[in-house]
C-alpha positions, 0 to 999 in steps of 0.5 A: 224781192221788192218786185215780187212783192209788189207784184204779189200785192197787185196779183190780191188787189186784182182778185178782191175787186174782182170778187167785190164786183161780182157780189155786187152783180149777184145782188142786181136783178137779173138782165132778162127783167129789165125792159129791153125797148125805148119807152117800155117797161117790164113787170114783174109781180109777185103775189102769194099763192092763195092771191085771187088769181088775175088776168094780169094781160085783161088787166092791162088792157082793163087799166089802158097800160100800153107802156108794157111789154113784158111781164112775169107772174110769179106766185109764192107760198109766203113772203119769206120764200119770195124774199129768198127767192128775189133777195136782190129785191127788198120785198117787204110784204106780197103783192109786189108789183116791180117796174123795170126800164132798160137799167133796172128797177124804175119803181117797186111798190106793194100798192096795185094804184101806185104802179099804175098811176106811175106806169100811165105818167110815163106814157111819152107825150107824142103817144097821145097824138 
């Protein structure tokens, strides 16, 4: 009897760290956000749907950003869908411009200046050569 109980208490501790595991993976960002090389980042930027619409690759390429390789435009109809939509993210107002590396969220910011100030200090020194 002893043994089934504990072996019953074993049986729930498994199953609710399995279940509080996998609520806090439903609150991460999904992996194929993440930049997936070395010195790269990943963008995602989403802005509402009556935003002037951007060229973001010109922009890029305007703003001399060579750390990207990949991003994702999304634009929604108001900040209360995309907080729905992205509730893994704390968005608080549109535009939102989020940085990936290769764990995560490097930066997430609502100011166009601030990701591009950081995305330009994190170009790898032997790139200016």
């Amino acid at each position: 009897m002893k043994k089934a109980s504990i072996l019953c208490a074993l049986l729930m501790f498994v199953l609710l760290t399995s279940c509080s595991n996998a609520a806090k993976d439903e609150s991460k960002p999904p992996k194929h956000l993440y930049s997936d090389e070395e010195d790269y980042y990943a963008l995602l930027i989403i802005t509402s749907q009556d935003a002037d619409e951007t060229d973001w690759f010109k922009w890029a390429d305007n703003n001399n950003i060579r750390n990207v390789n990949k991003m994702t435009m999304t634009q929604e109809s108001s900040s209360n869908k995309a907080k729905k939509q992205y509730d893994y993210l704390e968005l608080e107002e549109l535009p939102s411009f989020v940085v990936f590396d290769r764990k995560g969220v490097a930066l997430q910011t609502n100011n166009e200046e601030k990701m591009i100030t950081f995305l330009k200090s994190q170009v790898p020194e032997s790139w200016n050569h």
